[in-house]
C-alpha positions as CSV (number, residue, x, y, z in Angstrom):
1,X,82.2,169.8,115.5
2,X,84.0,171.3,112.9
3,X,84.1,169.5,109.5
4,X,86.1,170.4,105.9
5,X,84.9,169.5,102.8
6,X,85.7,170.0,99.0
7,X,83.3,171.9,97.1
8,X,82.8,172.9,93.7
9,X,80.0,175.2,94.5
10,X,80.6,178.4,92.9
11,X,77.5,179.9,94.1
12,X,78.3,179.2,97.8
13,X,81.8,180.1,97.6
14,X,80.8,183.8,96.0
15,X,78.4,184.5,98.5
16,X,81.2,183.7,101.7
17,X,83.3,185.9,99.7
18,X,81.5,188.8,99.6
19,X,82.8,189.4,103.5
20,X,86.1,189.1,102.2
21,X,85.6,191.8,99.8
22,X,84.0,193.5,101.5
23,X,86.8,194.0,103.9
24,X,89.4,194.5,101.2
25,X,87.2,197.0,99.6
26,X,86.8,198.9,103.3
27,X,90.6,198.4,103.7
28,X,91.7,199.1,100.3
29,X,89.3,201.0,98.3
30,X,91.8,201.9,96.0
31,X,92.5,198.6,95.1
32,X,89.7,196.2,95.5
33,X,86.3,196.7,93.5
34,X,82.9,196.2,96.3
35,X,81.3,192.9,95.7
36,X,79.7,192.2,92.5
37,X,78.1,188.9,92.7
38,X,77.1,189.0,88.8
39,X,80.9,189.4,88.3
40,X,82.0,187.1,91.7
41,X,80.0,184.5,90.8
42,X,81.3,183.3,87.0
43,X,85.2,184.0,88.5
44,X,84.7,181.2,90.8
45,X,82.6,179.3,88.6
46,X,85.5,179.6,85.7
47,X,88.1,179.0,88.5
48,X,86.9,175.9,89.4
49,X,87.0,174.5,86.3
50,X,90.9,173.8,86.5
51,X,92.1,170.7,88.0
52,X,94.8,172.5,89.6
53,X,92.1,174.8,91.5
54,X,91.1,173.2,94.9
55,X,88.1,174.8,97.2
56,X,86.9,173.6,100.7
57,X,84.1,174.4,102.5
58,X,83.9,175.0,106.3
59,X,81.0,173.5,108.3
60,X,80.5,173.9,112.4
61,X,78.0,171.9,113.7
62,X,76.7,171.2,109.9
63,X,76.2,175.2,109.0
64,X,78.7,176.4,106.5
65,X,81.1,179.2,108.4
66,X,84.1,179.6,105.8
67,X,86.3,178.4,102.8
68,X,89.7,178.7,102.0
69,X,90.6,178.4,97.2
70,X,94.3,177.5,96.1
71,X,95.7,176.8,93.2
72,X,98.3,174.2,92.6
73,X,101.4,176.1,90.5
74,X,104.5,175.1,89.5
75,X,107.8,177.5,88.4
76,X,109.8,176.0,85.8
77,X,113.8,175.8,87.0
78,X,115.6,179.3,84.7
79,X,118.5,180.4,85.3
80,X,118.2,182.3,87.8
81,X,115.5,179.9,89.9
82,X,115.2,176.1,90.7
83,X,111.8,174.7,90.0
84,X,108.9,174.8,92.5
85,X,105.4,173.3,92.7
86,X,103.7,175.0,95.6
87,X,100.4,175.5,96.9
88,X,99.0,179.1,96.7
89,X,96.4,179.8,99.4
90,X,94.4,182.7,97.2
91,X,91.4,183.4,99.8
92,X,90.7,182.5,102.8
93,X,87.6,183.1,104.8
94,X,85.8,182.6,107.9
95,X,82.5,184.7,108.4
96,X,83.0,186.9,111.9
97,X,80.3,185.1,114.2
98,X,82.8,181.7,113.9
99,X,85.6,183.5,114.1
100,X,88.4,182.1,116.7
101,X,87.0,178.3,116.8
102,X,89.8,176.6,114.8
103,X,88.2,176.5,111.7
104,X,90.7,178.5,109.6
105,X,93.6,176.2,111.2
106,X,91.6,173.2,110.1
107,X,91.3,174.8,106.7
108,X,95.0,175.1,106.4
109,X,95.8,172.3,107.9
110,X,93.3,170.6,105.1
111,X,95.3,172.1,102.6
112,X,98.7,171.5,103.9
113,X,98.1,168.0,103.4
114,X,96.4,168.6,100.0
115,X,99.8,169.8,98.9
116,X,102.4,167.4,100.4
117,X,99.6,164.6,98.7
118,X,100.2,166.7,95.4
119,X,104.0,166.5,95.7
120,X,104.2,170.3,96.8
121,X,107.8,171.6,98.3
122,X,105.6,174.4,99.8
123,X,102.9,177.0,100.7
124,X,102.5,180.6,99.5
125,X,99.9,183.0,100.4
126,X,99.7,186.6,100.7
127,X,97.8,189.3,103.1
128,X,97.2,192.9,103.4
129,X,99.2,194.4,106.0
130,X,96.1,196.0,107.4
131,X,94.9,192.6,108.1
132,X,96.7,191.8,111.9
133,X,94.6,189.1,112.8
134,X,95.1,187.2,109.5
135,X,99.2,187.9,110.1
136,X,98.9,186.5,113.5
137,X,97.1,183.1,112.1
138,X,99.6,182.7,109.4
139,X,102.5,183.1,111.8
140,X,101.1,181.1,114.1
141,X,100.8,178.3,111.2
142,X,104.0,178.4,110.5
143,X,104.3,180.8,107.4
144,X,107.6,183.0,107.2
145,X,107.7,186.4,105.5
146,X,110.0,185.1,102.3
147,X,109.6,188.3,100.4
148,X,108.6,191.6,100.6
149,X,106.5,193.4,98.1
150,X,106.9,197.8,98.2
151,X,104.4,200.0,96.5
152,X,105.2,203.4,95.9
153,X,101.8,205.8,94.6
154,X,102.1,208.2,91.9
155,X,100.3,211.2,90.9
156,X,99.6,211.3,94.9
């Protein structure tokens, strides 16, 4: 049985993370830093601190298999945008040996009620291109590509 619950345990949350990084860091080592737990551990520690920051843990069959951390935002209308308070899904993570049991859907699905309860008009989240399987999950969520970022290297 798969069960979500909210956590404010820094300490848990950067040790589940360290996979994470440590695939961005494999992926993108020109980019992402390898996992520092003296440095991981106070970020999610601080993090959590803000009532707009929201973590959940993952448990299958009462062992702890993932998390998913978003931060509630809001942009302010300009003249150029309306206003928008969204969700943003920063990290999301389910260690490899529970990999394809539903627990990242139930994650999302734990959030995406978070944020219609919070008065959200929407979810954001970003991924690596690199990262297929995490394209394939958010697609098959319901996420739609709504902008693209471009990177062009210098100095190359």
């Amino acid at each position: 049985m798969i069960t979500i619950e909210p956590t404010k345990d820094f300490q848990i949350l950067a040790e589940l993370n360290a996979e994470v990084q440590d695939w961005h860091h494999q992926h993108y080592p020109d980019v992402f830093k390898k996992f520092d737990a003296n440095k991981v551990v106070p970020f999610f520690e601080e993090q959590l601190k803000d009532n707009g920051t929201h973590a959940y843990l993952a448990l299958k069959d009462n062992q702890i298999c993932g998390y998913i951390l978003c931060f509630e935002r809001e942009r302010k209308e300009n003249p150029f945008q309306y206003s928008e308070k969204f969700l943003l899904i920063d990290q999301i993570c389910v260690l490899a040996k529970f990999r394809r049991l539903g627990i990242a859907r139930s994650l999302l699905q734990t959030v995406e009620k978070l944020a219609i309860n919070s008065g959200c008009q929407s979810m954001q989240l970003n991924h690596w291109t690199a990262n297929d399987v995490a394209s394939s999950l958010f697609k098959n969520f319901g996420f739609l590509p709504f902008n693209l970022q471009l990177k062009k290297h210098l100095n190359d």
